[in-house]
C-alpha positions, 0 to 999 in steps of 0.5 A: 468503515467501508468495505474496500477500506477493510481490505486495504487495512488487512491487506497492510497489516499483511505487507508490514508483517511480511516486511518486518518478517520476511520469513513469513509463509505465504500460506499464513498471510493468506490465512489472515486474510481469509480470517480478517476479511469474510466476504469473498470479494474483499479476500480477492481484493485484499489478495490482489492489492498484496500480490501485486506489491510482492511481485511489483516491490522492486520497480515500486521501491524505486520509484519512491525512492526516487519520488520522496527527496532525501528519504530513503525505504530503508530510512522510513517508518516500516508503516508508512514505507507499506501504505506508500508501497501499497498506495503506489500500486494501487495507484499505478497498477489498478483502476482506482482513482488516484485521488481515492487510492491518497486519500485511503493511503492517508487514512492508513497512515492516520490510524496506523502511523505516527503524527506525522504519517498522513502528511507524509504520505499525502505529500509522496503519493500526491507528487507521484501522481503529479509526476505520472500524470494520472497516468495507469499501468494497468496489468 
């Protein structure tokens, strides 16, 4: 597996967690990391990639909501709302392609979703694109 593959699937393990335990430390969460991933580069990666999806969760919320007709976050499998979750930030916030960002969210929701998980996925974060136009909000 690909180095930056690793640390998207750390960085979902943390969001799910965090998602499902909202209580969670954010000290524990950095301990994960730092434990799953050993390369000082992927932890920053990793970080980065869970920062930006706790500081931007609102705004990101909203636009898939809007984005993915008659489904609601709340309504979607916690699984898959946090590889979109994480897929849409990559995707809006950093300078990976958005071609890869889809095609690394589908593999998430492959290995750690239901059957139906990676079409679900593909199809939301492929009209997000589509709808943005390729377009980056890079902070």
């Amino acid at each position: 597996m690909p180095r930056r593959s690793r640390a998207r699937e750390v960085a979902l393990q943390v969001l799910y967690q965090e998602d499902l335990n909202p209580t969670t430390e954010l000290q524990e969460s950095e301990r994960f990391l730092r434990g799953r991933l050993t390369a000082t580069d992927l932890v920053e990666f990793a970080t980065s990639l869970v920062n930006g999806v706790r500081e931007h969760r609102t705004t990101l919320d909203a636009l898939l909501g809007k984005t993915a007709d008659n489904w609601t976050l709340s309504r979607m499998a916690a699984t898959d709302r946090n590889v979109l979750r994480l897929g849409a930030f990559e995707m809006l916030h950093t300078t990976t392609p958005g071609r890869v960002v889809i095609n690394e969210a589908v593999e998430l929701a492959k290995r750690f979703g239901s059957k139906q998980s990676a079409q679900f996925v593909n199809g939301i974060l492929d009209r997000l694109l589509s709808h943005r136009g390729g377009e980056r909000f890079v902070d």
